[in-house]
N, C-alpha and C positions, 0 to 999 in steps of 0.2 A: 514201376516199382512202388508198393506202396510199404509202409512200416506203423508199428503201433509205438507212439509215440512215449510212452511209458515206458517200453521195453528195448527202445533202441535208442543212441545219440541219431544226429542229421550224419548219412551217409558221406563220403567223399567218392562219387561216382560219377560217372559221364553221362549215364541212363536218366531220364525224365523220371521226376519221383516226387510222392506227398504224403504226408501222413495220412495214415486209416482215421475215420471217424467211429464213434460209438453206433452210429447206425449206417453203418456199409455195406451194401451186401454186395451178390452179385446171380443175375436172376438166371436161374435155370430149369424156367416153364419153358416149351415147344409153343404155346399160345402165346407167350407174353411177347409182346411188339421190341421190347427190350431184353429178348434172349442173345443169352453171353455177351450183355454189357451191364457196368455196372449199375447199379442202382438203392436207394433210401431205404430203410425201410421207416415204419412198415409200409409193405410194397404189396398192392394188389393182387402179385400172381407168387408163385415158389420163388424164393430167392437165398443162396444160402447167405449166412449169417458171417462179414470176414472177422469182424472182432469177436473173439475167441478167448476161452479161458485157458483152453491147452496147451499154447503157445505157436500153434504147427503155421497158425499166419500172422507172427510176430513181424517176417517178413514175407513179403510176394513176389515174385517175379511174377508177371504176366508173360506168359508167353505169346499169342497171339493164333490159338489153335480156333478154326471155325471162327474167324472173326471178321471177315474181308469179304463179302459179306458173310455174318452168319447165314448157317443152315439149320434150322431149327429139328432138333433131333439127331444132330451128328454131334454133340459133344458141347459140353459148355463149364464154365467155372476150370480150364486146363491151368495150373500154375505151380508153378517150382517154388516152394516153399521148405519149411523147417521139419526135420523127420520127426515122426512121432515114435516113441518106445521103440525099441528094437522089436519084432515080429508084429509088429501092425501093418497093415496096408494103407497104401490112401486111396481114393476114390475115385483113382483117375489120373491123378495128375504125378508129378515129379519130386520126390522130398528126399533134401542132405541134409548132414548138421549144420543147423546155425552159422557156425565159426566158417564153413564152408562156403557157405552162400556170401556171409561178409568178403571172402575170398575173390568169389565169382564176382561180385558186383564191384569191385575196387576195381578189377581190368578188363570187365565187359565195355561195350560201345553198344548205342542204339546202332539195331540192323545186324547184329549177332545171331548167329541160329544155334540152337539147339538141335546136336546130333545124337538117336539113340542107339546103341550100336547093341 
């Protein structure tokens, strides 16, 4: 769980969690040795960027797709995060509102799965 520390108080949840920093990213090059972990920027290979003006990763869930070990080119950066506008997409990954995610993480447990149906 990461959060931007501007944008949120400190969570009351069971899940392991930290604040975002200004340079957070999370690298989603197939070359880079640290694909689908995180990583500084600025970072040698693609990485996106988590601190965000949008708000859409105020907060993060990590989910943990492609990550045990990664496979490079099956997916990277997956995270359940804050929805953006009504008729946007995300890039891949999972987005509720805000209020919702505060929801989810107050009676989630580490070792919770994500089911999509």
């Amino acid at each position: 769980l990461l959060l931007r520390p501007d944008r949120n108080p400190a969570p009351e949840t069971a899940l392991p969690w930290r604040w975002l920093r200004v340079n957070d990213g999370w690298s989603d090059a197939a070359a880079d040795p640290a694909y689908n972990r995180p990583v500084t920027h600025p970072h040698a290979y693609s990485a996106e960027h988590l601190w965000r003006d949008d708000g859409l990763y105020d907060l993060i869930i990590v989910l943990g797709h492609n990550d045990h070990p990664p496979v490079a080119g099956m997916g990277s950066a997956i995270f359940l995060h804050c929805r953006p506008e009504l008729g946007s997409a995300t890039q891949g990954c999972i987005a509720i509102a805000k209020s919702d995610l505060w929801s989810l993480i107050a009676s989630a447990q580490p070792g919770d799965m994500v089911t999509i149906d």
